[in-house]
N, CA, C and O atoms as a GROMACS GRO file, in nm:
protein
  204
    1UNK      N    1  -0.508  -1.990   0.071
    1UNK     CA    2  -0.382  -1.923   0.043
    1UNK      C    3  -0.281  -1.966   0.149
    1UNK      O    4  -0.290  -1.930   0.267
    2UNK      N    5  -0.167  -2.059   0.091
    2UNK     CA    6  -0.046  -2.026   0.191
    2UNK      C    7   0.004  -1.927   0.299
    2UNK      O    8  -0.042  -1.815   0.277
    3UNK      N    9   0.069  -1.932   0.387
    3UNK     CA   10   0.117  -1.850   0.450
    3UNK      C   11   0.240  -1.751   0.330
    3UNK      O   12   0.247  -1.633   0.295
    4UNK      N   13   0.308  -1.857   0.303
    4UNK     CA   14   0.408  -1.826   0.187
    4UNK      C   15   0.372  -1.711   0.100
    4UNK      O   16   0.426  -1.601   0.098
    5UNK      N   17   0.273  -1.756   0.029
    5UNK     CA   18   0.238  -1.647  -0.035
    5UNK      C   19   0.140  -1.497   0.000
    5UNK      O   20   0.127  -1.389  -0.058
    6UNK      N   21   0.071  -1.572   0.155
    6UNK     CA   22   0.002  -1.425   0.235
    6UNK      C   23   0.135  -1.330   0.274
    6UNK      O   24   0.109  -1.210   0.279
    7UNK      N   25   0.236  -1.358   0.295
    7UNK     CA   26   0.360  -1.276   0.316
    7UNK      C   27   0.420  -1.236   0.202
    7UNK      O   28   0.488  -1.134   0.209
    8UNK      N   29   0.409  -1.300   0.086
    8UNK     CA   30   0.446  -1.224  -0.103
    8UNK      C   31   0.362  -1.106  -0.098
    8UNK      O   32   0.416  -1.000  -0.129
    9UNK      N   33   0.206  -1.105  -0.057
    9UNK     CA   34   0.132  -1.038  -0.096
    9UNK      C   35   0.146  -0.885  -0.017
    9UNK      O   36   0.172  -0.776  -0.068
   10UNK      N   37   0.118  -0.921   0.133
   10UNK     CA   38   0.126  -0.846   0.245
   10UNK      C   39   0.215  -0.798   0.350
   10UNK      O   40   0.184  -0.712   0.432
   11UNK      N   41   0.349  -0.869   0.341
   11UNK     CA   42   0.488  -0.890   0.397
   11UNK      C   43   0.474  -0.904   0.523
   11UNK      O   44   0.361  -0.888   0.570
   12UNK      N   45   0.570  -0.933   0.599
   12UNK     CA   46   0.564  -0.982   0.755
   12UNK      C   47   0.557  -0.858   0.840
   12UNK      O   48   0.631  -0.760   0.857
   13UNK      N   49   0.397  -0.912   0.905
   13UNK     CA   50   0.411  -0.782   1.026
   13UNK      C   51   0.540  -0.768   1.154
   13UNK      O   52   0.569  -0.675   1.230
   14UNK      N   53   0.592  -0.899   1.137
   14UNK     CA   54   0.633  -0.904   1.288
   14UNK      C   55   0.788  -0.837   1.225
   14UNK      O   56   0.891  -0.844   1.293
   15UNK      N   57   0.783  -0.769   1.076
   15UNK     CA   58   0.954  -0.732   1.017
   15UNK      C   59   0.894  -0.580   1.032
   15UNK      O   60   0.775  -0.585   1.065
   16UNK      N   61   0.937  -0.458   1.018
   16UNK     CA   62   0.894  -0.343   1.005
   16UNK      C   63   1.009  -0.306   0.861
   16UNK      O   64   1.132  -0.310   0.858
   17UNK      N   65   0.899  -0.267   0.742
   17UNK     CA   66   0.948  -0.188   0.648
   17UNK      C   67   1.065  -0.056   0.692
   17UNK      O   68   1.030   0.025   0.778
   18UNK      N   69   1.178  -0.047   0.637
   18UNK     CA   70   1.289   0.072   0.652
   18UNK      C   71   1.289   0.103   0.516
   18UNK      O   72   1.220   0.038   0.438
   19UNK      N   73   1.374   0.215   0.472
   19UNK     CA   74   1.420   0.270   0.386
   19UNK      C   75   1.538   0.359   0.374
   19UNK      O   76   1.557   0.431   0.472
   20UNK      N   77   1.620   0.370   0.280
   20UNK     CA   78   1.701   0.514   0.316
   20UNK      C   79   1.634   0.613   0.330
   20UNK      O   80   1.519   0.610   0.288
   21UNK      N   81   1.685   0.733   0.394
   21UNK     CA   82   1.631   0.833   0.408
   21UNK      C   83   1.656   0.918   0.300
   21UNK      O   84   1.578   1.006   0.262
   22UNK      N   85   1.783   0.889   0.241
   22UNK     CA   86   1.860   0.956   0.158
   22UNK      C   87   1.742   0.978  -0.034
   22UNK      O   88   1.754   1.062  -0.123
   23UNK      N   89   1.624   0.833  -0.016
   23UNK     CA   90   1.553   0.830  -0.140
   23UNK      C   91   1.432   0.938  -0.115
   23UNK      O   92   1.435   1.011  -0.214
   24UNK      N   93   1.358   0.969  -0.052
   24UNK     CA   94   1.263   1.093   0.015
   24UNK      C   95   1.354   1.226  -0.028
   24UNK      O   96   1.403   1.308   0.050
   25UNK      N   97   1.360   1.223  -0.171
   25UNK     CA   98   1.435   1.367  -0.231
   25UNK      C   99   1.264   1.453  -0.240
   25UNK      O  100   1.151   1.404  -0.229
   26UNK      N  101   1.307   1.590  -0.263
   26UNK     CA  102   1.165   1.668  -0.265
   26UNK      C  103   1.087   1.607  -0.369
   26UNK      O  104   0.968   1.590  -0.344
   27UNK      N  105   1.146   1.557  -0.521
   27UNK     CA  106   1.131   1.580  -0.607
   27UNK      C  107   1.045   1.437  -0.627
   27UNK      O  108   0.935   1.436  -0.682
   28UNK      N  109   1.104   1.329  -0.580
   28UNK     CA  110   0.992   1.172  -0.552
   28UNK      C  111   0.875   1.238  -0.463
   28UNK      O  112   0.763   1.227  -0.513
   29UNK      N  113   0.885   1.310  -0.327
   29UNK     CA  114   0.759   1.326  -0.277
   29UNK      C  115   0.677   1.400  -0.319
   29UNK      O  116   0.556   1.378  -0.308
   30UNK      N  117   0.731   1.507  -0.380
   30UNK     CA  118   0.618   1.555  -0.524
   30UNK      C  119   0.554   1.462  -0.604
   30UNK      O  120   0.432   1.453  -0.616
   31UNK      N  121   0.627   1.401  -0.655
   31UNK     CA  122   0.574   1.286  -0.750
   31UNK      C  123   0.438   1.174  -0.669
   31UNK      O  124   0.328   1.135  -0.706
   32UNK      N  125   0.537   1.152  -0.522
   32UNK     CA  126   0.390   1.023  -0.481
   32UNK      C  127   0.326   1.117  -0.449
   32UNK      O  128   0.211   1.083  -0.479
   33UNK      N  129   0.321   1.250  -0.394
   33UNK     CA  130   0.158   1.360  -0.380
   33UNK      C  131   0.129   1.325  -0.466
   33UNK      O  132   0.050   1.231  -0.454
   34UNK      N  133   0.164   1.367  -0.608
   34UNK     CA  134   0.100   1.414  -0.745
   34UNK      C  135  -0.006   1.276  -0.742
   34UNK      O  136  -0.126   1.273  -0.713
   35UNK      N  137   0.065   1.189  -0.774
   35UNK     CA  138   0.009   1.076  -0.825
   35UNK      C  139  -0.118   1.046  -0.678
   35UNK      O  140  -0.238   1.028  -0.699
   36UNK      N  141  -0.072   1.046  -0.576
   36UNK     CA  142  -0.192   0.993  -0.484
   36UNK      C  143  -0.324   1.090  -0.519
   36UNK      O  144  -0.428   1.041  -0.563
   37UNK      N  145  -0.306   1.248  -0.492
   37UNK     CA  146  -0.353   1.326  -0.517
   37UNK      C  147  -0.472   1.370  -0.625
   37UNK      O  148  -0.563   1.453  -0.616
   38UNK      N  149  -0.433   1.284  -0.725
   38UNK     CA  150  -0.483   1.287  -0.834
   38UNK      C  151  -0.547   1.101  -0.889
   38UNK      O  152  -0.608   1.073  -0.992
   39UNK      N  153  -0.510   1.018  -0.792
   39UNK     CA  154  -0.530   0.862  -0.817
   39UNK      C  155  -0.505   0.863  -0.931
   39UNK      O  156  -0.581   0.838  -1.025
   40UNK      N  157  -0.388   0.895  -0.933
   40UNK     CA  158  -0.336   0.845  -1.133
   40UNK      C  159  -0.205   0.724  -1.051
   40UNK      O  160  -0.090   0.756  -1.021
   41UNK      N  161  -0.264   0.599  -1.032
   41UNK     CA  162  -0.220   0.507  -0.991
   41UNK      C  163  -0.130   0.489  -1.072
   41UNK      O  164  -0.026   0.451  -1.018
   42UNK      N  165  -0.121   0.507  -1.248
   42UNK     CA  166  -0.053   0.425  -1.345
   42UNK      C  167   0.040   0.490  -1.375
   42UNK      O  168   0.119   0.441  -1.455
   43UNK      N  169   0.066   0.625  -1.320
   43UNK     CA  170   0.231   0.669  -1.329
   43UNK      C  171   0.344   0.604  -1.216
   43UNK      O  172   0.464   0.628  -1.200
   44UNK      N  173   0.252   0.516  -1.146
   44UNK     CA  174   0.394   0.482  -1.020
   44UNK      C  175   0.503   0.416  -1.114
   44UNK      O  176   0.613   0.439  -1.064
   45UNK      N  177   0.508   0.384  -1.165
   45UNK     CA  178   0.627   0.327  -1.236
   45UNK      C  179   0.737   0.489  -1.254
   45UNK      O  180   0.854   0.483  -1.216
   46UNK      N  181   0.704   0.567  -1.288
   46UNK     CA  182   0.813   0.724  -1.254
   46UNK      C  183   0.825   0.713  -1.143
   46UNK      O  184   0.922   0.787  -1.126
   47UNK      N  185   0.796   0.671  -1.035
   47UNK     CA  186   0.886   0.659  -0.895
   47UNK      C  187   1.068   0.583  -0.885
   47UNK      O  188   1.183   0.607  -0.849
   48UNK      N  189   0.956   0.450  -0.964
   48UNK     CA  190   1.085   0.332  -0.997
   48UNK      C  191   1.196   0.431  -1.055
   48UNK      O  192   1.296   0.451  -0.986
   49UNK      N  193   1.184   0.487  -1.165
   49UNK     CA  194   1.273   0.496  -1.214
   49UNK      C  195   1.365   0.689  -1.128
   49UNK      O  196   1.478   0.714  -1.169
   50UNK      N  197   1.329   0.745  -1.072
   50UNK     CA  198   1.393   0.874  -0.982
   50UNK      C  199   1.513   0.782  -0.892
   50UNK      O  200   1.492   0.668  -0.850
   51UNK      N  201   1.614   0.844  -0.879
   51UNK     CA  202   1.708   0.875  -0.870
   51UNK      C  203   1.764   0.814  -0.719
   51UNK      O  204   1.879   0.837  -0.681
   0.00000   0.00000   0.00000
């Protein structure tokens, strides 16, 4: 495996993931509990689409 694509897969350690803070509404972190909670892996796509 490329480097190229070990960083598609796994992304660069030496970058640190951010986010808004503003997307962590109650109502998504309900949702990733629910779903971790329950390993119903195949609803993450209702993340994509919240607000």
């Amino acid at each position: 495996m490329g480097s190229a694509a070990f960083r598609d897969i796994f992304g660069n350690p030496f970058c640190p993931v951010s986010f808004a803070p503003s997307w962590r509404t109650e109502a998504v972190v309900a949702l990733a509990r629910g779903i971790y909670e329950e390993r119903a892996w195949d609803r993450m796509n209702v993340l994509v689409l919240q607000p």
